[in-house]
Wavefront OBJ file of the C-alpha trace (Angstrom):
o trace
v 14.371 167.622 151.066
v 14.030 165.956 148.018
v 13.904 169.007 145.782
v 17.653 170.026 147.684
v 19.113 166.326 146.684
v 18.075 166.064 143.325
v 20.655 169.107 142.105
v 23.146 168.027 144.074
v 23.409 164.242 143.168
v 23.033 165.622 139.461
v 26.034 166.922 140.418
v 27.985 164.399 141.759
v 27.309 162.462 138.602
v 28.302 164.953 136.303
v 31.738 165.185 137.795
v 32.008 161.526 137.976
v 31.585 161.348 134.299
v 34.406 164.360 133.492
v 36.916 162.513 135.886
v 36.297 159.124 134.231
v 37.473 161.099 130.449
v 40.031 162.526 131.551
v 41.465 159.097 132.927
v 40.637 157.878 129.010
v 42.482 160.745 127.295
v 45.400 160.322 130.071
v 45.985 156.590 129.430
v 45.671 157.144 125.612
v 48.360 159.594 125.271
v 50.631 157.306 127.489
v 50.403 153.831 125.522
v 52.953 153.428 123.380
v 53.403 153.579 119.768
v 53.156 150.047 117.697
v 56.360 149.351 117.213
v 58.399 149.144 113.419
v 58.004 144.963 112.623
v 60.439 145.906 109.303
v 62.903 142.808 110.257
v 66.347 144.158 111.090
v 69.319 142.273 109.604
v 72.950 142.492 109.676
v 75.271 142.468 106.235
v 78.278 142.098 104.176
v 79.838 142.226 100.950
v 80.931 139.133 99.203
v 83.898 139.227 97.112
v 86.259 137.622 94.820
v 89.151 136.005 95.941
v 92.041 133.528 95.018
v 90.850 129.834 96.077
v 92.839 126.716 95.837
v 91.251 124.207 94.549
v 91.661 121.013 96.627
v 89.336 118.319 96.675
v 89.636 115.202 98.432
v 88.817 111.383 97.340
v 88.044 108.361 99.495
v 89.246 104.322 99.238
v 90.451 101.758 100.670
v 94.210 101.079 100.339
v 95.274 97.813 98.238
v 99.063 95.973 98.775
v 101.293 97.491 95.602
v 100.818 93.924 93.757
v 98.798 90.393 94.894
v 99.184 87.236 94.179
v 96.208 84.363 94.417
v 98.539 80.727 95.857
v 97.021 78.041 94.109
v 97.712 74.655 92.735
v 97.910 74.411 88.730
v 96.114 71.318 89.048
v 92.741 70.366 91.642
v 94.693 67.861 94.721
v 94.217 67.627 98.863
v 96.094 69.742 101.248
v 98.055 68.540 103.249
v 99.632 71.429 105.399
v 99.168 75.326 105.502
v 102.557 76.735 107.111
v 101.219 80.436 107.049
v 98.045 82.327 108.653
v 96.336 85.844 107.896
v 98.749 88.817 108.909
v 102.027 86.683 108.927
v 104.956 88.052 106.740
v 106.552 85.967 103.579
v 109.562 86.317 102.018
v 110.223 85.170 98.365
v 110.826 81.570 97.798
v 109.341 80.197 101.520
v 107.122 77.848 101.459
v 103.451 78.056 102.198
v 101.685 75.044 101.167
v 102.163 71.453 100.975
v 99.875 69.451 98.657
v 99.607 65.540 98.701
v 101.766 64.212 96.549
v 100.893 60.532 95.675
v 100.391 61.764 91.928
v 104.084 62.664 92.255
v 105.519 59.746 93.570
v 103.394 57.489 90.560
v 104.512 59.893 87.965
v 108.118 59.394 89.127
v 107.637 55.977 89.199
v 106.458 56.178 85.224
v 109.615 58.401 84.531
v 111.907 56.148 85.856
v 110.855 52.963 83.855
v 110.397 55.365 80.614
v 114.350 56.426 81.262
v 115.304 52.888 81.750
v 113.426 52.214 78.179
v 114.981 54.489 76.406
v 119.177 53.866 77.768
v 118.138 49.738 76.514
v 116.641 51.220 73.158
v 120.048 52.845 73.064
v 122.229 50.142 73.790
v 119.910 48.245 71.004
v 120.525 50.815 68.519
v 123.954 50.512 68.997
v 124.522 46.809 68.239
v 121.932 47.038 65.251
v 119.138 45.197 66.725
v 117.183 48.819 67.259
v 115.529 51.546 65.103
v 116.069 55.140 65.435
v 112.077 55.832 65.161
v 112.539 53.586 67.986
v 114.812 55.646 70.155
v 112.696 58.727 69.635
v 109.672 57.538 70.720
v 110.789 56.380 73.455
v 112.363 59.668 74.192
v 109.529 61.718 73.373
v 107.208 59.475 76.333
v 110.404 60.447 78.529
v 110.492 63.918 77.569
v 106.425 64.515 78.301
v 106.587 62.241 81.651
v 109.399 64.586 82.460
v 107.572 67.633 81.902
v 104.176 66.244 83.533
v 106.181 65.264 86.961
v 108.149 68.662 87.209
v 105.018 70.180 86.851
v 103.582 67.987 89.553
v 106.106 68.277 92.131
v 105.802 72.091 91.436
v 102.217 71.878 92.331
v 102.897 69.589 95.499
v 104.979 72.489 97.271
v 103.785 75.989 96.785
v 105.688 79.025 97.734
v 105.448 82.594 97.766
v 106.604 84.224 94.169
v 107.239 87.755 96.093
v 107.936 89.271 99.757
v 104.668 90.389 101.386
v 101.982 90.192 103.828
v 99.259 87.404 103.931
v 95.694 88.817 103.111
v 93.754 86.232 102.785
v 92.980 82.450 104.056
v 90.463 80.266 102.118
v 91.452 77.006 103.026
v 92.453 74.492 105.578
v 93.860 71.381 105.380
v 92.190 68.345 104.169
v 89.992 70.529 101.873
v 90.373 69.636 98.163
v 92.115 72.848 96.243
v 90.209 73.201 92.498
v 91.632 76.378 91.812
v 90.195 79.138 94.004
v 93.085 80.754 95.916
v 93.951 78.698 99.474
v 96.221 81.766 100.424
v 96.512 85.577 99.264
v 99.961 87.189 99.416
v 99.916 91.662 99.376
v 103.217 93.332 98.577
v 103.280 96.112 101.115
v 106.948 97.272 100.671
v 108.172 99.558 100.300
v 104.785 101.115 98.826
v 101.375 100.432 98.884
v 98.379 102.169 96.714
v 94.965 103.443 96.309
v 92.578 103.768 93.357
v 90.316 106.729 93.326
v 87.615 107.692 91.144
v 88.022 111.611 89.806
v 85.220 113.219 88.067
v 85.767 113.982 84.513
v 85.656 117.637 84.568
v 88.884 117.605 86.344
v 90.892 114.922 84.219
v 93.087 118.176 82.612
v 94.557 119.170 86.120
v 95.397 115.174 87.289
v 98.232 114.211 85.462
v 101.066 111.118 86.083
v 103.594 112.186 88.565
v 101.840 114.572 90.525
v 102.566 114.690 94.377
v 99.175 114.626 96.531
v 99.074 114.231 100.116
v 97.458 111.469 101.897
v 95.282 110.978 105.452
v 94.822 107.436 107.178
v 91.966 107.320 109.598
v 94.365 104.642 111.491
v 96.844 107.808 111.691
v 94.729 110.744 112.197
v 97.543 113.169 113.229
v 99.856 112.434 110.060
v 99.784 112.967 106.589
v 101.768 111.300 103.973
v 103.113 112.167 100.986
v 102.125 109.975 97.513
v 102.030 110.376 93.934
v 99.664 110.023 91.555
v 101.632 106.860 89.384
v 98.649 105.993 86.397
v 95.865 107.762 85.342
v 93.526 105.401 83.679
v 92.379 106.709 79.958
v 88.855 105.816 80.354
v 85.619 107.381 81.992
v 83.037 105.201 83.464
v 79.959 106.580 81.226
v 77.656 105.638 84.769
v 79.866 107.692 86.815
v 80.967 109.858 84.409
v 84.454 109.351 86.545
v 87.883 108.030 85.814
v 90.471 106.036 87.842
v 93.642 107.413 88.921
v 96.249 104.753 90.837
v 98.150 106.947 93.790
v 101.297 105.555 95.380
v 102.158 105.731 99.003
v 105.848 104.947 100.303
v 105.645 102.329 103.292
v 108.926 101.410 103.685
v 108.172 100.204 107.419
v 105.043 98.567 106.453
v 103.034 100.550 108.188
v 100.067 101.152 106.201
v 98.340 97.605 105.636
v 95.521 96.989 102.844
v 91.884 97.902 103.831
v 92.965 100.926 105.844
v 90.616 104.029 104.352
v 92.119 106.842 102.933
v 92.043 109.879 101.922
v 93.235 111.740 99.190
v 93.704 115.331 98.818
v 94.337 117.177 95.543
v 95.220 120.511 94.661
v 94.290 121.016 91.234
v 95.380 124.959 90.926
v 93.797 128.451 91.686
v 90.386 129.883 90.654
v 89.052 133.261 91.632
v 85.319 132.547 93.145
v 83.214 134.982 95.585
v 83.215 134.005 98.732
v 81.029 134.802 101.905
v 80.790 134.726 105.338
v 79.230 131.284 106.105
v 76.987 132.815 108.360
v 74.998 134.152 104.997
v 74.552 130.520 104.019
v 71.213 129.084 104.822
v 69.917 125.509 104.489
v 66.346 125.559 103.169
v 64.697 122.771 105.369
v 63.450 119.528 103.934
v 66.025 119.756 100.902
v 69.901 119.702 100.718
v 69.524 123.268 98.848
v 71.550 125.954 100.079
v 70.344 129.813 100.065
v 71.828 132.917 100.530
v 69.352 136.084 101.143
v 71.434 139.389 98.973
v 69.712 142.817 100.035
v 69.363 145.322 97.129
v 67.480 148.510 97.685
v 65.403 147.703 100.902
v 64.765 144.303 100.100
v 65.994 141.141 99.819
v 66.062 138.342 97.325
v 66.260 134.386 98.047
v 69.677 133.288 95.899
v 70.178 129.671 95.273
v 73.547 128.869 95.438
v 75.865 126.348 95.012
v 78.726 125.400 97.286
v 82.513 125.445 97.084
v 84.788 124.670 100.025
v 84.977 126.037 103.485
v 87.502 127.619 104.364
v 88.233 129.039 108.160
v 84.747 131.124 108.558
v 84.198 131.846 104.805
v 82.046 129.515 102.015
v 83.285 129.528 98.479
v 80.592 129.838 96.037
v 80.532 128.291 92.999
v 76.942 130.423 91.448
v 74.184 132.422 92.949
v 75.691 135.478 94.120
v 77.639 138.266 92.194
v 81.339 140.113 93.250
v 80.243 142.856 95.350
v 76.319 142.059 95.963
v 75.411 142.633 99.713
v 74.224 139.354 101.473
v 72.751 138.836 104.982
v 74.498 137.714 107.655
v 71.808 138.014 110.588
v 67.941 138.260 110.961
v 67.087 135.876 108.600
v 64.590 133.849 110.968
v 61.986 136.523 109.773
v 63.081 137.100 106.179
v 60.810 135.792 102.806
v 61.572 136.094 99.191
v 61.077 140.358 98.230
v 60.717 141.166 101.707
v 61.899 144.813 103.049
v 64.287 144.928 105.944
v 65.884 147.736 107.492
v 69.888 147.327 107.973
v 71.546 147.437 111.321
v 73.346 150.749 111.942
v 71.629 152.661 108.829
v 68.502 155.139 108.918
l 1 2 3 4 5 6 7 8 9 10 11 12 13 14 15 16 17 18 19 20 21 22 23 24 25 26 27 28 29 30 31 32 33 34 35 36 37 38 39 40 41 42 43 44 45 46 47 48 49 50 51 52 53 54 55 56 57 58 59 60 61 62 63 64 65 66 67 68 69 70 71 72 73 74 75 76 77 78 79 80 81 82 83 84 85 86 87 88 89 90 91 92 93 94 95 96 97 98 99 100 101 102 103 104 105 106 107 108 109 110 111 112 113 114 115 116 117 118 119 120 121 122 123 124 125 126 127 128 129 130 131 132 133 134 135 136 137 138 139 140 141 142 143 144 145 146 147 148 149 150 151 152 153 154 155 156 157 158 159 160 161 162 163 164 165 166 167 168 169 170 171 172 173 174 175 176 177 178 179 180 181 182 183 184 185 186 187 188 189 190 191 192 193 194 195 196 197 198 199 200 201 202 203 204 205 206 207 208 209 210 211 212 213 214 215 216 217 218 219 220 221 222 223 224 225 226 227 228 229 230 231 232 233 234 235 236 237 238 239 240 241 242 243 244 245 246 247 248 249 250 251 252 253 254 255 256 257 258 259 260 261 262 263 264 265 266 267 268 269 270 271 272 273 274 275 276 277 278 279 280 281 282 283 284 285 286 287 288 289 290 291 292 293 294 295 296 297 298 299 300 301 302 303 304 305 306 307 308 309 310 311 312 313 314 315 316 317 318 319 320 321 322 323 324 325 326 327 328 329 330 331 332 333 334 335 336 337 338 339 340 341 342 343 344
């Protein structure tokens, strides 16, 4: 018995061990290839094109002229007949100053006018001098002077039509020359100073129309014109000021609103790509584009123009005609190969 078992369990084992390779040599020739990892990316061709150049500037807009109401001379208020937001006209009166100094200095006037007609009446009968009489009238030609000045300063009123702006002071409080009221001339324009780098002082010249946006309005624009243009550049800034004009004939527009002013300074042919290709490196404000030449592709630097619809305008970094990625650039690196979608 045992010499008939031996062969055949020498057998068994041998077959065991031939099914077992071919299982192997099976599941090797079905597993699948490693696949390609050459990242896959889609492209397109930047090009030149005609791009107006409009920029925009921000500020707040200030009334077309203001005027600070204030006594010549420190004295107590006495009445405030006007509040923040109320409209003046020329000529109404605003505030009322106490007015004793007045009412002595008229006093003084009076017995310095009586002087003088008896010095007259002197002169005439020869028991009076001349120097006399114009002495006299010189102290009656200063009290004059200092009481019409004084009155003046007792009743304040508005030199121009406008807006109040400001309130500084109530009544009672002594006025020492800061302003107790601020008057804005709103009508029929109003204005806004913006600061314009110097690079573009050649295309901003006096007289040119610009168009205007108003937060407080956001679905209107307004047209302005560009009314000074300041000769100097702040050397810190390396800006200068240009005054714009906007009509507000229905005063509207009120100083302190923000603005915005947009400014077409002419046509300049720059490449342009889709702003998918654009790609923010992270931690930085830099902006990349990735441009494929010859299997690779290269990590641009570039510099930002405008937006416009789905397009960037770019100002360097990338050359008429160079090919630039558009998609797949999760996996992409400086000299990296890539294949391109839709080629072999």
């Amino acid at each position: 018995m045992k010499r008939i078992c031996l062969p055949v369990i020498a057998a068994m084992a041998t077959a065991m061990v031939c099914g077992c390779g071919g299982k192997d040599e099976k599941a090797k020739e079905a597993a699948p290839a490693p696949e390609d990892e050459t990242p896959v990316v889609d492209v397109a061709v930047a090009m030149t094109r005609s791009v107006d150049q409009e920029h925009s500037y921000t500020a707040n807009v200030e009334a077309f002229n203001t005027n600070n109401i204030n006594p010549a001379s420190p004295n107590r208020i006495k009445s405030i007949s006007v509040d923040v937001g109320d409209r003046v006209s020329r000529g109404q009166t605003l505030v009322t100053l106490d007015n004793s100094a007045a009412i002595q200095q008229k006093v003084n006037l009076d017995q310095l006018e009586r002087e003088y007609g008896r010095a007259l009446q002197l002169l005439k009968i020869g028991s009076g001098t001349q120097a006399q009489v114009d002495a006299i009238k010189a102290q009656v030609d200063a009290a004059r002077a200092a009481y019409k000045n004084t009155l003046e300063n007792t009743t304040l009123t508005s030199p121009m039509s406008g807006v109040v702006t400001a309130r500084n002071l109530h009544p009672g409080d002594m006025a020492t020359g800061a302003a107790i009221l601020t008057i804005g001339q709103i009508s029929p324009q109003v204005k806004v100073i913006i600061n314009v780098p110097e690079t573009e002082r050649a295309t901003v010249q006096q007289g040119m129309p610009v168009q205007v946006t108003l937060d407080a309005f956001p679905d209107e624009t307004f047209n302005a014109t560009i009314s000074r243009v300041y000769p100097s550049v702040d050397p810190n800034t390396r800006t200068f000021e240009a005054e714009v004009l906007i009509p507000n004939p229905n005063e509207r527009i009120f100083p302190g609103m923000f603005a915005r002013v947009n400014i077409n300074h002419g046509s300049q042919n720059h490449v342009v790509v889709p702003d998918r290709a654009v790609v923010k490196q992270s931690g930085s404000g830099n902006k990349y584009v990735y441009v494929y030449r010859r299997g690779k592709v290269t990590y641009n630097k570039v510099e930002l123009g405008q937006r416009i619809d789905d397009v960037y305008e770019l100002l360097s970094g990338v050359e008429d005609g160079d090919t630039v990625v558009i998609a797949g650039q999760t996996r992409l690196a400086d000299g990296v190969a890539v294949k391109v979608k839709g080629r072999k």
